[in-house]
N, C-alpha and C positions, 0 to 999 in steps of 0.2 A: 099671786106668784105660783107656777106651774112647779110641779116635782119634776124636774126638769138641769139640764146644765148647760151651761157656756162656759168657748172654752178661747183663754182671750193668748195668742201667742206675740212674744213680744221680740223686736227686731230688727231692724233695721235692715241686715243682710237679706232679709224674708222680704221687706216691702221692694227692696229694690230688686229683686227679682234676682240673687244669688246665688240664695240656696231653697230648695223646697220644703216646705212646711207638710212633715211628715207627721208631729206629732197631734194634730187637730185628728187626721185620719184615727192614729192609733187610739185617742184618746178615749174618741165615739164608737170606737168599735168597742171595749171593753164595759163602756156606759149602756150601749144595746143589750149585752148578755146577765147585765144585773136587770134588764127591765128601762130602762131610761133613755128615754131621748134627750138630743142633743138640740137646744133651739140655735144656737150662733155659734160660728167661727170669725172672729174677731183679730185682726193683724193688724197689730201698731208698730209705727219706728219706736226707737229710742228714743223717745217724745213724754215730757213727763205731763203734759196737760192732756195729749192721746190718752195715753194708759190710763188717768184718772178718769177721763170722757165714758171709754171701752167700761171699766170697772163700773159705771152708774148704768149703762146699758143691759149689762148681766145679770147688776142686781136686781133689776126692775122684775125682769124675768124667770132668772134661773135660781133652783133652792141651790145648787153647786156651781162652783165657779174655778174652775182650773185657769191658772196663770202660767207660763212658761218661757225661759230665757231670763237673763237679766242677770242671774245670782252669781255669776264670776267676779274675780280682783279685778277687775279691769276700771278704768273711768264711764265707760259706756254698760256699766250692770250698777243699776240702781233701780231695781225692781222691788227689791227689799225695803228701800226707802218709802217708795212709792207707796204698795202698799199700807206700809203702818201709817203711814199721814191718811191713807183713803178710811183706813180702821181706825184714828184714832186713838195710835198707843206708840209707846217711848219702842224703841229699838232697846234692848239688853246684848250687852256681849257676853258668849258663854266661852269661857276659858276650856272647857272640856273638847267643845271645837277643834278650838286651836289646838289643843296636842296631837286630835286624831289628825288635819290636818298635817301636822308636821310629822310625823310616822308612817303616813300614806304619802309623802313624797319624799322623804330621804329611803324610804323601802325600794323606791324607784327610780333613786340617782338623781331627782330633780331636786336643786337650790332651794329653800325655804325662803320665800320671801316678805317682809313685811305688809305689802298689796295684800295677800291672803287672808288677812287678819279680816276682810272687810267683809267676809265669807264668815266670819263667826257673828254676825248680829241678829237678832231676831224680835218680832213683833213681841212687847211683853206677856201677851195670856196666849202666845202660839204654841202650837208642841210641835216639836223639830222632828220631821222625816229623813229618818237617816239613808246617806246615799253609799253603798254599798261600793259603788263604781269610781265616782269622782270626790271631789273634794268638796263639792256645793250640796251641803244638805238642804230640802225641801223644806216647806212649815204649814202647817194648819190652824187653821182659826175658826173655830167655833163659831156658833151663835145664829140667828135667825136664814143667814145667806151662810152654807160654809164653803169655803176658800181653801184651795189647794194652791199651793205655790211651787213651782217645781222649775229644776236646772232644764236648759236646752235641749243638752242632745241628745236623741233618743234614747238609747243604750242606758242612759242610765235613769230615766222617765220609767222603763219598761220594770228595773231595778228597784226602785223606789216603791211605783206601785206593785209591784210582788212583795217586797218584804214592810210593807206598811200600810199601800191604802188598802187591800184588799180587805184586812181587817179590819178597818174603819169602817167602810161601808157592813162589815157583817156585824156590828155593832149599832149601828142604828137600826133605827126602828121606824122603815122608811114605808112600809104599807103600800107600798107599791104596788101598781095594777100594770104590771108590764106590757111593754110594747114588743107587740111581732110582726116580723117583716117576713111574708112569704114570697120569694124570687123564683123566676124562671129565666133562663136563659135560653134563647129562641135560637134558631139558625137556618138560611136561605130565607128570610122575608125582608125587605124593608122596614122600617121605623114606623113608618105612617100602614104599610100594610099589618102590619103587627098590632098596633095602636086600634086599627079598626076592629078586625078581628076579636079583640079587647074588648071595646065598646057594643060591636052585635051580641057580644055575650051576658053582659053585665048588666045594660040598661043602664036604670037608674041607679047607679051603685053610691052607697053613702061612705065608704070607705074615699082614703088616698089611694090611687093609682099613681103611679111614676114609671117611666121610659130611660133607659139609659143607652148609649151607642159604647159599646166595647170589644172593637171590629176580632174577628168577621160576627159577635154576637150582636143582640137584641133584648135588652134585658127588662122584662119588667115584673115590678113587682107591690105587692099589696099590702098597708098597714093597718093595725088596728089593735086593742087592747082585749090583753087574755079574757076581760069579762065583758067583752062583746064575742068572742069564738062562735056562740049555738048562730050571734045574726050572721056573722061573718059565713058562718062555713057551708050557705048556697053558692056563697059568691066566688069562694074558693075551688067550689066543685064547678061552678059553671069556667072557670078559669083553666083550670085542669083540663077540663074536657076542649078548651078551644085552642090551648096553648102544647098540649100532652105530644100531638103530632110533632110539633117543631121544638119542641125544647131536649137540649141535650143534657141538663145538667138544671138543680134544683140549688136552693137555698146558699147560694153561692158557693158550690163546690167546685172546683177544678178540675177540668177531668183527665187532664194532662199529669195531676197531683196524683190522683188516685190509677193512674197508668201508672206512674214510674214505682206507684208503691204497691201495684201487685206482683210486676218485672222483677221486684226484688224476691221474687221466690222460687225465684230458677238460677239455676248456676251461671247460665251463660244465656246471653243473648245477642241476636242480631237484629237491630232497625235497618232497614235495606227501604230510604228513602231516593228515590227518583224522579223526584216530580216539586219539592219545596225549595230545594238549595238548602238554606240553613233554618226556614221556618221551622219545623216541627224539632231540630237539634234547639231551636231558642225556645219554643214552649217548654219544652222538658228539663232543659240543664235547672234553672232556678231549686229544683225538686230533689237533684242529686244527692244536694249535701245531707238530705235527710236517710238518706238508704244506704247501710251498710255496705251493701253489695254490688254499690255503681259501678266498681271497676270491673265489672263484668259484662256492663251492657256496652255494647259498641255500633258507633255509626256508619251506613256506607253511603255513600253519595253515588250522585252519578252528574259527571262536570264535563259539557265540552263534549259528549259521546264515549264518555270513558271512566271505570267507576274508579274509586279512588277510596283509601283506608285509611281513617286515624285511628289513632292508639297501637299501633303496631299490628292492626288485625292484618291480616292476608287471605286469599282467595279461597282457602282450605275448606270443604265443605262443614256449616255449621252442626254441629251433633244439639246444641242446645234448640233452644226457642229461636225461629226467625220469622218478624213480621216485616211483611212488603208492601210498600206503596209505590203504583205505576200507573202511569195514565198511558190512552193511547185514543185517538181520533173524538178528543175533546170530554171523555173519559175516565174516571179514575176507575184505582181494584185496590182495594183492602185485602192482601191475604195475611195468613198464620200456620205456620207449619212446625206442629211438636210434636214426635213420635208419630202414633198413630192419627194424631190431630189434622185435619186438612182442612181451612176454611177459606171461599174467595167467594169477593162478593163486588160487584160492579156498583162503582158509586156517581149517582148520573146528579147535573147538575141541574136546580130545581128553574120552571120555568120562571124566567124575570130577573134570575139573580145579575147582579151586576156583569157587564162586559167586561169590567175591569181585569185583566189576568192576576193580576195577585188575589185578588177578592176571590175569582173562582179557585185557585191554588189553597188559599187558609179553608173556605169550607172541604173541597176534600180529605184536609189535616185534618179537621175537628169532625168530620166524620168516623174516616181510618180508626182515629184514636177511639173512639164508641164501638164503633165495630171490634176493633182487638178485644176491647175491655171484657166486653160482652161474653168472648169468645173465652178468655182466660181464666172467667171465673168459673166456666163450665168444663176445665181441666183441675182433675185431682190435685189434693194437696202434694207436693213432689217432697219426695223422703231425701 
């Protein structure tokens, strides 16, 4: 059995193609930054011979085993169930439950109902993860495979493991030889051009290599474990060296992220897009709600032959920060104009890239947006 996890999500609404199974993503993202890989993502209905099936697959494999959904009142949440018959142990009702229960929803006007109660049982030798958010606490089970059982929906997964699992894992004694994932994210080559490129460099490479499409990017990237780093790290530098040219952004960072959160260091801002429509306004908003200072940045367009102003901005010349993107005879221009700042830089479209017009529109976005970065960080701190 590998020090390793799976992570089995349970559903019905998920199998039939409903809703999206968000928490596999989050689950394996949080299990990478302790060092661990994730071997399965595993999606059952609300199938109780599934679930059992899923649970023998995990164990085969994974020392940790995340389970998710099922723990509501409902008739279709017998996740709970499931489990302890897979473990082997009586269900207990905990009365302490139920009060929290009924104080976390007369607190919020909702009817206490007796269905609820079905939300206070637990596997006998589990220790209950208490859910900050909802009314379905999580449970843990010990022992040679350990079993993390947890509610559905995100929000309160992210809850849980904050105020519970994180401790657990700092509590074991898991000797890990963690996994690192080196990324790059490419831009103006193809997949298969990229891919080669890769391959001239590497040779014989004993590491995983992986390709990923996440248009307009090209992403790939390299694994291997911290105590191989001294074999790893020719393969990193010949990587580097072949990828360095075309990559915009490293170990999956955003670079739209790390725009919007330098922009918050000026009082006022203009993006003076002319050439995307609403692409680079949809790169960036996701970002806003992190930056105090959003209601300062404002968009212009340019629609139809005519520019056009949301947020109440108007024509008045800007005194703050203004970055501009304009294309002209198949062309783009990245400028920045702060104070005594002036930078314009012609952004030419690499040879082979797609015909597609949108395709060439997002790489001048994800250019511009490098280009400004660039440029911003080499303007003083502003008082």
């Amino acid at each position: 059995m590998r020090l390793s996890a799976s992570i089995i999500s349970v559903g019905t609404e998920i199998t039939l193609g409903q809703i999206t199974n968000r928490n596999c993503q989050w689950i394996s993202q949080q299990l990478l930054r302790l060092g661990l890989a994730t071997d399965y993502h595993l999606v059952v209905p609300d199938d109780r011979p599934l679930m059992i099936e899923s649970m023998e697959i995990a164990r085969k494999h994974s020392k940790f085993v995340f389970v998710t959904g099922g723990l509501g009142p409902t008739t279709d949440d017998f996740t709970r169930e499931v489990v302890a018959q897979w473990a082997q142990q009586d269900l207990l009702y905990n009365p302490d439950t139920w009060n929290e229960i009924q104080a976390k929803l007369s607190s919020r006007g909702i009817p206490v109902r007796d269905m609820q109660k079905q939300q206070c049982w637990f596997p006998k030798d589990s220790k209950i993860l208490k859910n900050p958010v909802g009314t379905a606490h999580g449970f843990f089970i010990d022992g040679d495979v350990k079993i993390f059982v947890l509610p559905g929906p995100p929000i309160e997964i992210e809850a849980i493991w904050n105020g519970e699992i994180k401790s657990l894992f700092e509590s074991f004694d898991l000797q890990v030889d963690p996994l690192r994932v080196k990324i790059w994210d490419t831009l103006g080559l193809g997949e298969s051009e990229v891919a080669t490129l890769c391959q001239q460099a590497l040779g014989d490479c004993p590491f995983e290599i992986g390709y990923r499409v996440h248009l307009p990017y090209v992403e790939v990237k390299m694994a291997y474990h911290q105590s191989q780093l001294a074999q790893a790290q020719p393969y990193l530098q010949a990587l580097e060296k072949a990828l360095g040219p075309i990559a915009l952004s490293r170990d999956g960072s955003d670079i739209s992220e790390v725009l919007i959160q330098q922009l918050g260091r000026f009082s006022e801002v203009t993006l003076d897009d002319q050439v995307s429509g609403t692409y680079l306004l949809g790169r960036c908003l996701p970002f806003f709600k992190n930056l105090k200072s959003a209601q300062n940045i404002r968009f212009q367009f340019l629609q139809n032959g005519m520019k056009s102003f949301d947020g109440g901005w108007d024509s008045r010349l800007n005194q703050g920060l203004s970055l501009v993107l304009s294309s002209q005879m198949g062309k783009g221009r990245a400028e920045l104009i702060f104070q005594e700042h002036h930078f314009s830089k012609e952004i030419s479209l690499p040879t082979g890239i797609s015909s597609i017009p949108e395709r060439q529109i997002q790489y001048m976005v994800e250019v511009a947006m490098a280009e400004w970065l660039e440029q911003i960080k080499k303007i003083p701190s502003i008082e």
